[in-house]
N, C-alpha and C positions, 0 to 999 in steps of 0.2 A: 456520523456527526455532521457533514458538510450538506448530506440532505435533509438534516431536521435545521440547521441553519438555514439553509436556502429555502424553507418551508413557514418559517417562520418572518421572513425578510418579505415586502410588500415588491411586488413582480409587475413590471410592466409587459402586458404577454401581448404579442403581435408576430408579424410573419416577416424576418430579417432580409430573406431574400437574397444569402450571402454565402460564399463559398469559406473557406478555413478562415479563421479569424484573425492567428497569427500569420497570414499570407503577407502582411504590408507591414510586421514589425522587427525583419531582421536587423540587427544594430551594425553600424557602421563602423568598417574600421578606425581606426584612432587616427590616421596620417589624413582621413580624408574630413572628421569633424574638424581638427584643429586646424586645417588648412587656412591661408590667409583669403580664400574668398569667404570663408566662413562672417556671417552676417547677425546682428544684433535686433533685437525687434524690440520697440518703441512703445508699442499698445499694451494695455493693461488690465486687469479684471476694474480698476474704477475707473476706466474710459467705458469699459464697456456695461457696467453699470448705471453709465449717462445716456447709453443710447434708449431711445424709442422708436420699439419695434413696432411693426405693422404686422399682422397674420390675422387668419381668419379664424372665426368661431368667439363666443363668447359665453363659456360657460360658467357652472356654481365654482368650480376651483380659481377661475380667474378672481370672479368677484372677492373671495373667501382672501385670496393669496393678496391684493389691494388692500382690505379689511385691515390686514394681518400688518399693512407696512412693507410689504417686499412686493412688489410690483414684479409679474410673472416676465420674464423675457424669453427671448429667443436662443437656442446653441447646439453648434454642430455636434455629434456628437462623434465618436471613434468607439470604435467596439474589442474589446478586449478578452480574453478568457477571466474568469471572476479570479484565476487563483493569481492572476498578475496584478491586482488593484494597487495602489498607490495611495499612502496617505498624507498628510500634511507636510509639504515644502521638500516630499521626494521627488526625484528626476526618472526618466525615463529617455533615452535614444530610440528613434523610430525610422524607417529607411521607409519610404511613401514612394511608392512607384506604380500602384494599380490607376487607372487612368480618373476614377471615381474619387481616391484618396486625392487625387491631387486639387480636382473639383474643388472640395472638402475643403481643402487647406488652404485655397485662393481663397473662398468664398469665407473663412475664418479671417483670414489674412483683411481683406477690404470690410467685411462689413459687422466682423465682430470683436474687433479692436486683440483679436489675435487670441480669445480666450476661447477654450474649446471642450468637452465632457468627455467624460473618459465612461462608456458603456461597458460596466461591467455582465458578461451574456451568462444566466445561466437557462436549465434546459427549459423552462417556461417561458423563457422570454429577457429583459433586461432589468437589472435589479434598479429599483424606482429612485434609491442614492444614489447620488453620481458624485465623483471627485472631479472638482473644476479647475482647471489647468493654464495656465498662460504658455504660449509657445517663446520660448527664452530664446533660440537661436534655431537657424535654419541654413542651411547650403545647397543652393542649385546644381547639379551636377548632370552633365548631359549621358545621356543612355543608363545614368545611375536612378536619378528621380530626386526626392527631395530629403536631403535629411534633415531632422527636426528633433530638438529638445524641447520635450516640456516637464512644468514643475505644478503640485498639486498647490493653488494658494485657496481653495474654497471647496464649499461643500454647495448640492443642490439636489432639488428633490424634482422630478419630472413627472411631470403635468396628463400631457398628452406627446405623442409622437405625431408631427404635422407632416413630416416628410419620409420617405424610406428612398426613396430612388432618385439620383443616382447613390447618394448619400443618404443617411439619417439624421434628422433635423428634429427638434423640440422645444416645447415651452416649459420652461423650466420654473421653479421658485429658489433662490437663496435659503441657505438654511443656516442657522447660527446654534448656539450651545445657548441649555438654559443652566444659568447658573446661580444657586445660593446664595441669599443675601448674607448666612451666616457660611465664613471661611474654614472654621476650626476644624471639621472633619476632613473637607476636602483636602486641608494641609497634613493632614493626618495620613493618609491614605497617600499623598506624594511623599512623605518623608518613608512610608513601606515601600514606597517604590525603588528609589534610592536604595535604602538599606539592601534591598532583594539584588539590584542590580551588584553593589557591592558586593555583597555574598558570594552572588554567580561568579563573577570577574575572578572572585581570589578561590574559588574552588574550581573554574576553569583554568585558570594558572598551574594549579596543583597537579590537573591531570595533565597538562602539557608537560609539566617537567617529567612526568612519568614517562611521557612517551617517546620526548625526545632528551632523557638521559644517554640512550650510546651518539648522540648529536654533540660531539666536539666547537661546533659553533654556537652561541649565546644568541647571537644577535637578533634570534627570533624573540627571545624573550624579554632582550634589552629592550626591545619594540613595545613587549606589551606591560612594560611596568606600570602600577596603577598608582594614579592622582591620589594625592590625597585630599581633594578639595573635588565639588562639583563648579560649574561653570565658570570655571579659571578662562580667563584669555589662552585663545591658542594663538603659537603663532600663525602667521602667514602662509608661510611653507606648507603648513599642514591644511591647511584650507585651499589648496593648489587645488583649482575641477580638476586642471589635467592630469595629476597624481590620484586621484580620489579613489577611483577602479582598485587601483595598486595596492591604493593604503589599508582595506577594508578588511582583507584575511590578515592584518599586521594588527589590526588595533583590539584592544582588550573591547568586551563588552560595557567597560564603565567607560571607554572611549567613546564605541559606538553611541550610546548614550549620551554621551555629553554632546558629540557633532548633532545628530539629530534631534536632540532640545533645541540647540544653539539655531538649526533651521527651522523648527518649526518656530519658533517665535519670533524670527527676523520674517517669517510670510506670512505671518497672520495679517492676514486684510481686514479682517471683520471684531477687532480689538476695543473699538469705539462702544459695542454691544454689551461690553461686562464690564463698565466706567463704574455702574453705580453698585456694584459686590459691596462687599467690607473687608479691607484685604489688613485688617492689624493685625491677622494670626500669626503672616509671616508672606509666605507669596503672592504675588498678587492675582488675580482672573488669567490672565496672560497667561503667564508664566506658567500656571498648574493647568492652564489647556495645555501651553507645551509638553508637560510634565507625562500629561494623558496620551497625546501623538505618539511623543520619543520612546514610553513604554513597549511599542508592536514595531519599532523598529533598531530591537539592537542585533537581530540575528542576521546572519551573513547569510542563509537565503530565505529571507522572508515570506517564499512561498509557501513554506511549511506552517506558517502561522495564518493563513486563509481565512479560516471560518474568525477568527479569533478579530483580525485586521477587519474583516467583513461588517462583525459584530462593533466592532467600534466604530467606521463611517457610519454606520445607522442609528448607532445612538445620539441623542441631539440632548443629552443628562452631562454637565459635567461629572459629576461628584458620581454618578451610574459606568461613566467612560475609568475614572480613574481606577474605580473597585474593580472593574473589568479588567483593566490591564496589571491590578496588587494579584488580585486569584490567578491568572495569568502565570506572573512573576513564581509566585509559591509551586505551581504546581512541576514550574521549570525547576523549582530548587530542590522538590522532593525526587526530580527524575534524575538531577545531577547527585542527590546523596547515593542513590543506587549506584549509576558508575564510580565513584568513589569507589563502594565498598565492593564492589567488582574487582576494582584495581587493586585492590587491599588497603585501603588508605582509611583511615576517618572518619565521616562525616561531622564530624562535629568539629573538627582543627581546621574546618573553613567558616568557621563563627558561622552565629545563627541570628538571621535579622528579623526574626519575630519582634511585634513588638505589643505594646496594648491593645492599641487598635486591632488587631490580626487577632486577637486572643476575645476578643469581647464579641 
């Protein structure tokens, strides 16, 4: 599966020149990010949006990416193993201590207002999507090296690779979602999302109580009681970064869901691009992009959904991304009826969110 995916995904192939890939992304323990030297960074994906870059070469893609309204720029990139990608408004900790990474992160740091690519590697080469990243916070630490947060707020498609040594450097293009001038499907397809997420949430309920029946303590379950409402305010508390780690094998899947709408749509940078939708079905362009992101991220280890995650930063289709992620949903609900009826239980006494759309 992962290699008719990778097979089908556009490869930028060249010669990395690079030892293990996760070598520069152990994460940092907790006492040393929260620490009080711990530092805020300033720079933006729309500062660095303003910049004009200098680089050489001038070819049909430049021209074409101009043509197009997105004006090609420059950005470091970081290289990662493809099953670790990131998508819309997730975080990652990185502990940077090879002497090239750190290169890297100055030269991010001064001259690209702190946003940086996230190179996902597979065996050809680097896949030609990139999720684009702001560095949110960083801490110096001596004989440690550098630790660094960053957060997915963009997508980009790369060009050419202009640098490889000491680092990897490239001309990138911005990429945005093309979206529907008619809403009514697209909302269609969000409201299966939802329903699926429901479904899962309470037929994973189902089999927890199974499991932790001889568990004289509740409290795990008190944890995961489910909303009756999507995007209710949460509070505070629960949006703690520094509890967040914690919170994550506590929160039901219509939680997970709800926190990762709630962030992809507060970092969508490139919102201005789907003003002119027609949004009287019910959602509006925003929002059912979120709707599309939060979908590939309600599982507690998202690595297992790769090809799936992969398949969505590459598509640039709203209304293509949400089906993606309903078929997705469905095929998680027919693996969850099997354990069900494993366990002895149901599948049907955790309601079924088919709905028309899914039927048609």
């Amino acid at each position: 599966m992962v290699a008719m995916i990778m097979k089908n995904l556009q490869i930028l192939a060249f010669c990395l020149g690079i030892q293990a890939v996760s070598s520069f992304l152990a994460p940092p323990s907790r006492s040393l990010v929260d620490s009080p030297s711990r530092l805020s960074v300033t720079g933006s994906i729309s500062e660095w949006r303003d910049l004009m870059f200098d680089y050489p070469g001038t070819g049909n893609d430049r021209r074409l990416g101009t043509e197009q309204g997105a004006p090609p720029r420059q950005v470091n990139i970081l290289p990662f193993p493809f099953d670790q990608i990131l998508l819309q408004g997730e975080t990652k900790q990185l502990r940077l201590y090879e002497d090239r990474f750190i290169k890297l992160f100055q030269d991010t740091m001064d001259n690209h207002c702190g946003v940086v690519a996230m190179g996902l590697m597979a065996q050809a080469g680097i896949v030609q999507k990139v999720p684009l990243c702001e560095i949110e916070a960083y801490n110096r630490m001596d004989n440690f090296g550098i630790f660094v947060t960053i957060r997915v707020v963009g997508r980009a498609e790369l060009m050419e690779v202009t640098q490889q040594e000491p680092y990897i450097q490239a001309v990138c293009m911005e990429i945005s979602d093309k979206v529907p001038p008619n809403l009514e499907l697209p909302n269609l397809l969000a409201k299966n999302i939802e329903d699926s997420i429901d479904n899962l949430s309470k037929m994973e309920q189902r089999l927890k109580q199974v499991q932790d029946k001889g568990d004289k303590s509740e409290s795990g379950l008190d944890r995961a009681v489910l909303e009756d409402r999507f995007y209710e305010e949460i509070d505070e508390d629960d949006d703690d970064d520094d509890d967040e780690d914690d919170q994550v094998t506590d929160m039901s899947r219509q939680q997970r869901f709800l926190t990762a709408y709630r962030t992809a749509l507060a970092t969508d940078t490139q919102g201005y691009f789907l003003a002119s939708a027609d949004s009287s079905y019910g959602k509006t362009p925003q929002e059912l992009t979120a709707i599309s992101w939060a979908g590939f991220c309600t599982d507690i280890v998202p690595d297992m959904l790769a090809t799936y995650r992969i398949q969505a930063l590459d598509s640039v289709d709203l209304f293509e991304r949400l089906k993606l992620a309903s078929q997705m949903m469905k095929q998680k609900e027919k693996q969850l009826k099997a354990e069900l009826v494993k366990a002895g239980l149901e599948p049907g006494d955790g309601g079924d969110s088919a709905t028309e759309g899914d039927k048609q």
